[in-house]
C-alpha positions as CSV (number, residue, x, y, z in Angstrom):
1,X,-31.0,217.4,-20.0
2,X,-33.9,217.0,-22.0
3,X,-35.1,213.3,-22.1
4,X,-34.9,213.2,-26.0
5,X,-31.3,214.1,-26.1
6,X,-30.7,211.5,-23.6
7,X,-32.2,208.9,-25.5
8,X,-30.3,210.2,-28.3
9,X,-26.7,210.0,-27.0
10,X,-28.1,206.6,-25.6
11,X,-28.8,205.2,-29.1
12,X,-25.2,206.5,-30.2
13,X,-23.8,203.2,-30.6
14,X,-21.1,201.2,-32.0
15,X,-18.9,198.1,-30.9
16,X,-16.9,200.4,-28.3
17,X,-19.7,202.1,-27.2
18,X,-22.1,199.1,-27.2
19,X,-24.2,200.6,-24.6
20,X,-24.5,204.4,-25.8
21,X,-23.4,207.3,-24.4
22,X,-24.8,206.8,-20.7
23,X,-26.6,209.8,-19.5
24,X,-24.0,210.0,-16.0
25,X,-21.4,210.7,-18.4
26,X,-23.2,213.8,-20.4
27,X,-23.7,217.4,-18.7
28,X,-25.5,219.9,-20.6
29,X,-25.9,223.6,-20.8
30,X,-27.5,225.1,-23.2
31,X,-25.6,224.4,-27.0
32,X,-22.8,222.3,-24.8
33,X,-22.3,219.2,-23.7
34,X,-19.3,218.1,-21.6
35,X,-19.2,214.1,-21.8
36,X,-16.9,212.1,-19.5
37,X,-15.6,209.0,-20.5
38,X,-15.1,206.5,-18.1
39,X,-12.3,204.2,-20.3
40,X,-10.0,205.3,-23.0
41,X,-12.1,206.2,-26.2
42,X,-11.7,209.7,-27.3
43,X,-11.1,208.9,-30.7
44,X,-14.5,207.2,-31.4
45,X,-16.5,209.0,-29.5
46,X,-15.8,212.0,-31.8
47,X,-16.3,209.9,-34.9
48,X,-19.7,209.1,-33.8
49,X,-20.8,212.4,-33.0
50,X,-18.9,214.1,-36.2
51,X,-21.4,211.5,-38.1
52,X,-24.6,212.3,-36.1
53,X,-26.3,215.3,-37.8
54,X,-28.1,216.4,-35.2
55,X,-25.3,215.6,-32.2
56,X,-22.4,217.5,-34.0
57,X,-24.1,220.5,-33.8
58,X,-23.7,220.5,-30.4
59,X,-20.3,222.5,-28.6
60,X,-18.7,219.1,-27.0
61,X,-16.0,218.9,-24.6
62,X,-14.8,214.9,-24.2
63,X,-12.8,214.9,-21.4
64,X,-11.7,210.6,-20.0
65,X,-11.5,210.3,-15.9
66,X,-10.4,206.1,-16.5
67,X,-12.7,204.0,-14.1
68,X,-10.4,202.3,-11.9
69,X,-12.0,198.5,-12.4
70,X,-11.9,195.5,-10.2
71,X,-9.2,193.1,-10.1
72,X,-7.7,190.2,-9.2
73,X,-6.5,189.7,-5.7
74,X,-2.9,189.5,-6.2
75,X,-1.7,188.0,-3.0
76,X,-2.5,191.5,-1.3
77,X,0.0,193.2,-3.9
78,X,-1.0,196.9,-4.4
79,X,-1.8,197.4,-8.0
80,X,0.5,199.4,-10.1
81,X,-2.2,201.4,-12.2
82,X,-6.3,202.2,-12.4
83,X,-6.3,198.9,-14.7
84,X,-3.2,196.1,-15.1
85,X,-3.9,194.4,-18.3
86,X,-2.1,191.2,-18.9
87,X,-0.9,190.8,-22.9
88,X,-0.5,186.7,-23.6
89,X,-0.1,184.2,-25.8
90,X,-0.3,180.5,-25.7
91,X,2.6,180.1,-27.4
92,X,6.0,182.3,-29.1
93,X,6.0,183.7,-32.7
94,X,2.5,185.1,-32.9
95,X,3.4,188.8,-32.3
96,X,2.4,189.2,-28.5
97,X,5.0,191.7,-27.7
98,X,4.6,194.0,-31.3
99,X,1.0,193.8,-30.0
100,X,1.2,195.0,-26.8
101,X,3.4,197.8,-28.0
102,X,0.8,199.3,-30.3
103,X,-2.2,198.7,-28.4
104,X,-0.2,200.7,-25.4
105,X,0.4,203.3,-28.0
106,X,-2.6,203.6,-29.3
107,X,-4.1,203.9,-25.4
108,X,-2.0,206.4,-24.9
109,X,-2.8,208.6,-27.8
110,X,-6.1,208.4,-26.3
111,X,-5.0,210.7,-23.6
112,X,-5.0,208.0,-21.3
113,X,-1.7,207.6,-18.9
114,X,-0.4,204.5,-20.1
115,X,2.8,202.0,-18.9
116,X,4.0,198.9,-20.0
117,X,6.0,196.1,-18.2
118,X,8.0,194.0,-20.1
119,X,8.1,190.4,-18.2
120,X,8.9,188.4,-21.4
121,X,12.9,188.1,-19.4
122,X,13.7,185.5,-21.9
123,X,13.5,187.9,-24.7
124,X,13.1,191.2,-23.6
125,X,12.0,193.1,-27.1
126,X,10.6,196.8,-25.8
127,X,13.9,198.5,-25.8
128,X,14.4,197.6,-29.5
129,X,11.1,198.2,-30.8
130,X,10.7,201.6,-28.8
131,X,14.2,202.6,-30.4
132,X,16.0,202.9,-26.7
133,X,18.5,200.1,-26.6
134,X,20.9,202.0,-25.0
135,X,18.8,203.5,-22.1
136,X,19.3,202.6,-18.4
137,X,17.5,202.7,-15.7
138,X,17.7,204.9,-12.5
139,X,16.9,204.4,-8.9
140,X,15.3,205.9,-6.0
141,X,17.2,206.4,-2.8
142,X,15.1,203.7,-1.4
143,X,15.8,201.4,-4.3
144,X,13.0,201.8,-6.5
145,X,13.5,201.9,-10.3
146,X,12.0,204.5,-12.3
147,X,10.2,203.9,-15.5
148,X,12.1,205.6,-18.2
149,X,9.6,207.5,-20.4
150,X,9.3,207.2,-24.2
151,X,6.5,208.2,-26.8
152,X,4.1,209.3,-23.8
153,X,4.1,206.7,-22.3
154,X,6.5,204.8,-18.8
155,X,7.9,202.0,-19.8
156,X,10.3,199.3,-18.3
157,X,12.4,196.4,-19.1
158,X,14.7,193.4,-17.9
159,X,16.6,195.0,-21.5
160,X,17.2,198.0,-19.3
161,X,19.0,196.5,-16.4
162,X,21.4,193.6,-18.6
163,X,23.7,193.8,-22.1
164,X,21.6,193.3,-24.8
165,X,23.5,190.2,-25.8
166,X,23.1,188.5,-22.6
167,X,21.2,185.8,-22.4
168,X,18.6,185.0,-19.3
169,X,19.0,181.6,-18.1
170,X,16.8,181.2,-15.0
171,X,14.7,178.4,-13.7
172,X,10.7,179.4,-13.5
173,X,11.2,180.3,-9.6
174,X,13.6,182.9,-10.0
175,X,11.7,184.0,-12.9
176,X,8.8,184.5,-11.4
177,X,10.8,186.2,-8.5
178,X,12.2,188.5,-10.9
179,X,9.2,190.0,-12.6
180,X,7.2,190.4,-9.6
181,X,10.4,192.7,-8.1
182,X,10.2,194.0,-11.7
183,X,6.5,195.2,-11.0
184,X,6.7,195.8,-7.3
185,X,9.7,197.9,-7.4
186,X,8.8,200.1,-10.4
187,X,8.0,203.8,-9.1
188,X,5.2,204.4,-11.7
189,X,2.7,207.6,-11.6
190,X,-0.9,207.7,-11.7
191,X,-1.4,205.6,-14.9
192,X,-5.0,204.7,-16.0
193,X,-3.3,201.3,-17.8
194,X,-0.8,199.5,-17.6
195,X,0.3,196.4,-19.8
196,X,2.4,193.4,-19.0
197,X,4.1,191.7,-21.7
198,X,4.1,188.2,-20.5
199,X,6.4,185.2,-21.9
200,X,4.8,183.1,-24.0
201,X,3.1,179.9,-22.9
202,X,1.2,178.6,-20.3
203,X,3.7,177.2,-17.9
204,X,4.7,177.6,-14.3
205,X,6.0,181.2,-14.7
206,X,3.1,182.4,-16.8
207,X,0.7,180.6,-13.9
208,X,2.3,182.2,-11.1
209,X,2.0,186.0,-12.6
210,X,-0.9,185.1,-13.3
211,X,-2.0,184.3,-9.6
212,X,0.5,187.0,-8.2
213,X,0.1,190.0,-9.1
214,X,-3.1,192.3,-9.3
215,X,-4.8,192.5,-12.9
216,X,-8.1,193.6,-14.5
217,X,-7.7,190.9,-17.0
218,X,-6.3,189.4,-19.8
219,X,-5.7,189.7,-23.6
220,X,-4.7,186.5,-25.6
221,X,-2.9,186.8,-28.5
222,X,-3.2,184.5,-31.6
223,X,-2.6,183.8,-35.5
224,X,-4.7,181.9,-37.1
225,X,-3.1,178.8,-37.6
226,X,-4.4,176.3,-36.0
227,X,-1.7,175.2,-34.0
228,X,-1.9,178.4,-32.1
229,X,-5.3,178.3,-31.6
230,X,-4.8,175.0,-29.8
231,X,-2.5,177.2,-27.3
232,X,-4.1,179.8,-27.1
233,X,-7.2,177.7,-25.9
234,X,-4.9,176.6,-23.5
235,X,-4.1,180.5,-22.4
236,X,-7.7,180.9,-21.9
237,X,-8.3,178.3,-19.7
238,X,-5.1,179.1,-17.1
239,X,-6.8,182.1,-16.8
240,X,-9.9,180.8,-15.9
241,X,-8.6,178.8,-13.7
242,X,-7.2,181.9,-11.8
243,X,-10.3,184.4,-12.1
244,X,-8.6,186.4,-14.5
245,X,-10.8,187.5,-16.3
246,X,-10.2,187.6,-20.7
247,X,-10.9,191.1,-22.4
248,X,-10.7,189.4,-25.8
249,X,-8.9,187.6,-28.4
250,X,-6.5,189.6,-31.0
251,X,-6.0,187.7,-34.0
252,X,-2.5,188.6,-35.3
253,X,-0.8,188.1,-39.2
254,X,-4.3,187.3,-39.8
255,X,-3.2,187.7,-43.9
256,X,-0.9,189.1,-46.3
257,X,-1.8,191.9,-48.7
258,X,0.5,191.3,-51.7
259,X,2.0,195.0,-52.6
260,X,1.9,194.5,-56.4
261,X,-1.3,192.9,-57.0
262,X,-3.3,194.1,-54.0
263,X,-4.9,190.2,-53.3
264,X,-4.7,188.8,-49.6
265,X,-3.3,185.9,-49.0
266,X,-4.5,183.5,-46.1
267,X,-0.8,182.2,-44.8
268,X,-1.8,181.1,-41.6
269,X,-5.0,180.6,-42.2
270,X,-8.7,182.0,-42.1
271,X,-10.6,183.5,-39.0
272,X,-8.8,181.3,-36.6
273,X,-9.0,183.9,-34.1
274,X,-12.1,184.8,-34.3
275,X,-13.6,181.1,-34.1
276,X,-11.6,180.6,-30.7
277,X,-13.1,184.3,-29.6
278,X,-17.0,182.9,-30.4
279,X,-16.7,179.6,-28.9
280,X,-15.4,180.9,-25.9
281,X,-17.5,183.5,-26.1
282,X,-15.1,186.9,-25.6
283,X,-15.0,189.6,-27.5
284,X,-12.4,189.7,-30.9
285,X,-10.9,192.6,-30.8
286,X,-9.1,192.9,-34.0
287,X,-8.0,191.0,-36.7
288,X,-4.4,192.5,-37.8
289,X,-2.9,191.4,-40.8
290,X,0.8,191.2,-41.9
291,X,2.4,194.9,-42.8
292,X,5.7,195.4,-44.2
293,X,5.6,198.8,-42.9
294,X,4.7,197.8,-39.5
295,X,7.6,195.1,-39.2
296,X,10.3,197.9,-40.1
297,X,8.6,200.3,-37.8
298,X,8.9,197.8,-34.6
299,X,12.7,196.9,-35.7
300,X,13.7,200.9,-36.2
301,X,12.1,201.5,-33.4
302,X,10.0,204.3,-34.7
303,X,6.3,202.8,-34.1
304,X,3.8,203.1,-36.9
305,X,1.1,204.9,-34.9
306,X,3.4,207.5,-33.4
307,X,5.5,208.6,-36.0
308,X,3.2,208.0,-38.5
309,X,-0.4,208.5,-36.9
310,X,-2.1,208.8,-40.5
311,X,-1.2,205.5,-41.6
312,X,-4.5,203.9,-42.8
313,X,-3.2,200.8,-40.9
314,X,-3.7,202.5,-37.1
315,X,-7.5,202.3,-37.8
316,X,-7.2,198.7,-36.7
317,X,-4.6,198.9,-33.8
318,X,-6.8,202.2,-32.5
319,X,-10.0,200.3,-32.6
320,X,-8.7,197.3,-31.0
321,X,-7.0,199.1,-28.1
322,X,-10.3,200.9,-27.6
323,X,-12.4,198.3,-27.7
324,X,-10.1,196.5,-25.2
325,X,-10.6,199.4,-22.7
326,X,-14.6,199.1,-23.4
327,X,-14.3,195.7,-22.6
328,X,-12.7,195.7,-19.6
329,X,-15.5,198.7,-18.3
330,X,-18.4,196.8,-19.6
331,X,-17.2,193.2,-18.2
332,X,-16.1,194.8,-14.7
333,X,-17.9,198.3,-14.1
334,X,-19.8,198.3,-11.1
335,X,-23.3,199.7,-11.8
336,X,-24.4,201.9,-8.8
337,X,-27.5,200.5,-7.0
């Protein structure tokens, strides 16, 4: 490989690919190149080389092998997946679980093998907003559940195992039991990431997930009102505390586009997220603001960037969730010596 188009691909840059395309992941013969990615982000990688008029020229095969990164210890727990990405919030009503949805759907039409856990037991939301309600779970001879499989991606649920309408009333002890048998007796295969839904809050339960079980890091969820940038301050720092390490900030109903008149409307607030992501210096990785069409999507249990992948509003969720996966890499990668 010719030490021009090296330094070529190398100045190929953008917020995912902050660092180029690094020449260990390009092979060259003649008019093709084969790049391997090592985290989930297909999608941009294209768009920067369709927009590169010398690059596109090229014949390009993209091909993602996802870097398994470090992670936390666990209490000797084997991890679940290549990369266990905890989805928080410091407090309820900000979106956390709508989030993690689409940012595990968006992963996953990456190409990347993708599962979510949903440990929010007190309000167990995935079966509704990935239209299964009625789906149950089955089991392995030796008692091991297996993750039911919806829109590409495994999936599982406390919603799968009670009645809808039943409510969870456990002390945090034998909630924290419960989602770490939720994790450790889930039968999932070979996934590259897998996200966790946690309950809201910063409490006991969220603590000892936090300390129990093996993750790559953390993604705090916020609005911008500045009651939940208190908290999610707060959700920072318990993670901290725990070497778990914080992939970003998402700042959620982040504004309101009125539908007749087109102007955007502040309800909750202006860049609140994104002040709590500079002065705590990680990376914001989105800003999402309020979507009619989003809302119905999540309650019909149809997701916006499955059914509808052309929806202008994906741009965001696909960025963010690639953006995520290039900041776990470039926080935890382990250059070779």
């Amino acid at each position: 490989m010719s030490d021009a188009l090296k330094a070529h691909c190398g100045a190929l840059r953008s917020e995912i690919f902050s660092q180029g395309f690094l020449p260990e992941w390009l092979q060259v013969d003649g008019d093709s190149i084969a790049l391997t990615l090592p985290f989930a982000a297909e999608p941009e990688a294209r768009r920067l080389i369709a927009d590169d008029t010398e690059l596109n020229q090229y014949d390009w095969t993209i091909t993602t092998a996802v870097e398994a990164l470090p992670q936390s210890k666990g209490a000797g727990q084997a991890s679940a997946a290549r990369n266990v990405i905890a989805i928080a919030s410091g407090k309820g009503g900000v979106g956390k679980s709508s989030v993690c949805v689409n940012l595990a759907l968006a992963l996953a039409r990456t190409g990347a093998r993708v599962g979510i856990l949903d440990a929010d037991i007190y309000g167990p939301s995935l079966p509704t907003m990935l239209g299964n309600q009625d789906a149950k779970l089955t089991f392995t001879p030796n008692r091991k559940m297996l993750p039911l499989q919806r829109f590409d991606m495994q999936v599982n649920s406390l919603g799968y195992l009670v009645d809808a309408k039943d409510a969870t009333v456990w002390r945090g002890p034998m909630a924290s039991g419960a989602l770490q048998q939720l994790y450790n007796d889930t039968q999932w295969q070979e996934l590259d990431y897998l996200l966790i839904d946690l309950p809201p809050g910063t409490g006991d339960v969220q603590l000892t997930l936090a300390q129990k079980l093996p993750l790559t890091g953390a993604v705090v969820v916020t609005t911008p009102q500045t009651v939940a940038l208190n908290d999610a301050e707060k959700g920072i720092a318990m993670f901290r505390k725990v070497d778990v390490p914080i992939l970003g900030v998402l700042e959620n109903m982040s504004g309101f586009e009125c539908s007749a008149c087109g102007k955007l409307d502040d309800i909750f607030g202006h860049d609140g997220g994104a002040m709590v992501a500079s002065e705590q210096s990680v990376p914001l990785l989105g800003q999402w603001p309020l979507l009619k069409a989003l809302r119905l999507s999540m309650d019909e249990g149809e997701p916006l960037v499955y059914h509808q992948p052309e929806h202008p509003y994906n741009e965001r969720i696909m960025r963010s969730a690639q953006l995520m996966a290039s900041s776990a890499w470039e926080l935890l990668h382990e250059a070779p010596e």
